[in-house]
C-alpha positions as CSV (number, residue, x, y, z in Angstrom):
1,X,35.8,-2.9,-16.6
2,X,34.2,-5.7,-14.4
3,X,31.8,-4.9,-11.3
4,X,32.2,-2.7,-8.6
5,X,33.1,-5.1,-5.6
6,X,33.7,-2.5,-2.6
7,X,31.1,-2.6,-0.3
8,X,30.0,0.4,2.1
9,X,26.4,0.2,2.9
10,X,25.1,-3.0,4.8
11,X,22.4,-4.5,6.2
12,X,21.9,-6.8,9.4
13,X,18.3,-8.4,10.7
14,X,17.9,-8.3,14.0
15,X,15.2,-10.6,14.3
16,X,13.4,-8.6,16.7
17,X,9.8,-7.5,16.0
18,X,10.6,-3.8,16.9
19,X,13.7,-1.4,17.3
20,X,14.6,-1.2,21.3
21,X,13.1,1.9,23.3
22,X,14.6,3.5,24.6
23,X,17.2,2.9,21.9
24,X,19.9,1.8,23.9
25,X,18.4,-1.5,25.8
26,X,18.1,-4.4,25.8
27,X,15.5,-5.2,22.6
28,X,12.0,-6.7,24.1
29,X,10.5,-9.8,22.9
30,X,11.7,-13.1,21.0
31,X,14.2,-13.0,18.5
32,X,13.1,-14.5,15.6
33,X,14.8,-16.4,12.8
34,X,17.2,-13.7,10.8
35,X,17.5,-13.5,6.8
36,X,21.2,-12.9,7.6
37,X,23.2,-16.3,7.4
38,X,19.8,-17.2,9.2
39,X,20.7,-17.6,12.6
40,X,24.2,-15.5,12.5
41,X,24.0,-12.3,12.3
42,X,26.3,-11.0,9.9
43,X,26.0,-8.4,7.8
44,X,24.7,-8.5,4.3
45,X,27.7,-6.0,2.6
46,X,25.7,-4.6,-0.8
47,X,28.3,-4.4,-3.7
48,X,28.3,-1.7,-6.1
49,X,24.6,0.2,-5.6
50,X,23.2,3.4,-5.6
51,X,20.7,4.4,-2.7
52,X,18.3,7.1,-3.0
53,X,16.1,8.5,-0.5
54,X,11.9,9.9,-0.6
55,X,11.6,11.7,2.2
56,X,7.9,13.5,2.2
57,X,5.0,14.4,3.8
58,X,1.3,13.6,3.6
59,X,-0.1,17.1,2.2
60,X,-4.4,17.3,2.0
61,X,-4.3,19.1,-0.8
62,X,-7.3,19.4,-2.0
63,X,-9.9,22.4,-2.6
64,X,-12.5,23.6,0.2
65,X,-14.9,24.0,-2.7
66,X,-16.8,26.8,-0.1
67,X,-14.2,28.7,0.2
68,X,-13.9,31.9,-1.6
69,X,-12.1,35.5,-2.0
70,X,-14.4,38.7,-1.3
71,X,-15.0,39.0,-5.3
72,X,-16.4,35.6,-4.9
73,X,-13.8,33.5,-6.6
74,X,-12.5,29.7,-5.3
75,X,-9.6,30.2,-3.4
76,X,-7.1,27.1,-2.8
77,X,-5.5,25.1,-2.6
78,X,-5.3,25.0,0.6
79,X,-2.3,23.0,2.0
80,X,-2.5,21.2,4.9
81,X,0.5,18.8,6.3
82,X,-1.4,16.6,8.3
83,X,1.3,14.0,8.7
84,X,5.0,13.0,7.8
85,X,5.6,9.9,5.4
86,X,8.1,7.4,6.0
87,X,11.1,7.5,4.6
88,X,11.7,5.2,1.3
89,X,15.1,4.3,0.1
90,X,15.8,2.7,-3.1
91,X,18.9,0.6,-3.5
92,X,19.9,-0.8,-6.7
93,X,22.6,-2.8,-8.0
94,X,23.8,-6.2,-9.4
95,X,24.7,-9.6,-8.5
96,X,27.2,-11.2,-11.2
97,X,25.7,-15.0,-11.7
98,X,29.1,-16.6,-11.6
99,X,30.2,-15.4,-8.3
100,X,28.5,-17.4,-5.7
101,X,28.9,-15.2,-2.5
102,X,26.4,-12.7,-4.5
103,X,24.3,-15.7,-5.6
104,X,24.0,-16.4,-1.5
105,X,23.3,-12.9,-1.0
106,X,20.4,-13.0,-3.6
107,X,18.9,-15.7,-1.0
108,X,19.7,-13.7,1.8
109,X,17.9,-10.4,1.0
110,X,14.9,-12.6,-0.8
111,X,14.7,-13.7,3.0
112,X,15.0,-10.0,4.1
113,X,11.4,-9.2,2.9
114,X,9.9,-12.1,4.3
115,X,11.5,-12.2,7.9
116,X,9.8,-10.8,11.1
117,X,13.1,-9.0,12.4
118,X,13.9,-5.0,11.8
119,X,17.0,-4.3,10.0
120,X,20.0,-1.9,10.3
121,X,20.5,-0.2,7.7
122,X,24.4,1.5,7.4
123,X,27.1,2.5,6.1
124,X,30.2,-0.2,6.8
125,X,33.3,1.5,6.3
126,X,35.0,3.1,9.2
127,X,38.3,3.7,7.5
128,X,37.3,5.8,3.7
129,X,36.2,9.6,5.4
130,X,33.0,9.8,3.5
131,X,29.7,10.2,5.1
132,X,26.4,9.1,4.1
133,X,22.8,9.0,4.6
134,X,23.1,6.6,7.5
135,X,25.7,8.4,9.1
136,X,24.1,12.1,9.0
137,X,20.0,10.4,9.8
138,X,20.9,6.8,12.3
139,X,21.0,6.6,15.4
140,X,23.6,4.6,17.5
141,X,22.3,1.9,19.3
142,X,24.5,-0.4,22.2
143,X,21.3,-2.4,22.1
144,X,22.8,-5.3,19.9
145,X,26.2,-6.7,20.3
146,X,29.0,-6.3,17.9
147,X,28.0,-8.8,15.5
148,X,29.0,-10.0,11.5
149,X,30.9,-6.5,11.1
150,X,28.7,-4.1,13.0
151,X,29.9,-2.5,15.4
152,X,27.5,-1.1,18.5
153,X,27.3,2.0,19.7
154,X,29.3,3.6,17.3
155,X,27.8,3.1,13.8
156,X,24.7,5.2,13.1
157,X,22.1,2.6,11.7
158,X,18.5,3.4,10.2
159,X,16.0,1.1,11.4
160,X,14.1,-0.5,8.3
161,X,11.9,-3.1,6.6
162,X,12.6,-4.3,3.9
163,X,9.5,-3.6,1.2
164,X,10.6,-5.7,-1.8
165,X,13.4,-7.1,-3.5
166,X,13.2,-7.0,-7.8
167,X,15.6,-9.3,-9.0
168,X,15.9,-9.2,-13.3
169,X,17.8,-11.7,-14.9
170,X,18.5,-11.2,-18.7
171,X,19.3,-14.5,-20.4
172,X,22.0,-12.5,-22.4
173,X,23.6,-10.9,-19.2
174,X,26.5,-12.1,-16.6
175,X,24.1,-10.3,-13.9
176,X,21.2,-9.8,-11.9
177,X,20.3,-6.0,-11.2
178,X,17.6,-5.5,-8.7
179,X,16.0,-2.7,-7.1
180,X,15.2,-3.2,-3.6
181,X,12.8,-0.7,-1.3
182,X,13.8,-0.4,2.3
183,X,11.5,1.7,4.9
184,X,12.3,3.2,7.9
185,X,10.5,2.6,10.9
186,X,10.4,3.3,14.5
């Protein structure tokens, strides 16, 4: 059985520093140089991964070391959401070495992590009937033109950077898996 090739979730890099507000003008600021065929905007299609989401909150959770019952014992935790975390996702997968679109890709999300622009983060089918992560949390956005694949204002995107990128090459394997961390951001 060789890889998984179909393709559903994808990435694009704006360039832009920051995602447009209100969400649907024009984005503010220079565009800067994309990880995405550099200059051309299309979309970076992931082959054959698995995403996973973190979606918490940042708890204080620790004792009030003053605080106790009427018989004089320490009560507590007490539990205090003081904030809400960004959401994490995990994507992993696998290049194959001898293909060299994925080989390009490689390049292309090494360049993700390192470039200034935001990225939207999707699912790119319009034709299968399955919904994802994306689709239920993005928000659509006519602030970029229909570009590599994307299409505006109808595609629910997740505005992200792009954390890391862990590339592991096994001199015995045909592949590359990698984990990369993607998080959200406003």
């Amino acid at each position: 059985m060789g890889v998984v090739t179909i393709a559903n979730i994808a990435l694009i890099d704006t360039g832009f520093a920051i995602k447009p507000s209100p969400i649907n003008t024009t984005p503010s600021g220079s565009q800067f140089a994309r990880a995405n065929g550099i200059d051309s905007g299309n979309e970076m299609l992931l082959k054959g991964i698995t995403v996973s989401a973190n979606i918490s909150s940042n708890n204080d959770d620790t004792n009030i070391p003053s605080k106790t019952d009427s018989d004089g014992f320490l009560e507590g935790p007490v539990i205090n959401k003081v904030s809400v975390s960004a959401d994490v996702y995990t994507i992993t997968g696998k290049f194959d070495r001898r293909v060299s679109a994925d080989m390009d890709l490689l390049k292309e999300l090494r360049l993700a992590v390192k470039s200034k622009g935001i990225k939207m983060f999707y699912y790119s089918s319009t034709s299968d009937g399955f919904r994802d992560m994306t689709d239920i949390w993005g928000e659509t956005t006519t602030a970029f033109s229909n570009n590599g694949g994307f299409t505006s204002g109808t595609t629910p995107v997740i505005f992200v950077r792009v954390k890391s990128i862990i590339p592991k090459q096994l001199p015995t394997s045909k592949f590359i898996n990698y984990t990369m961390i993607l998080t959200e951001t406003g």
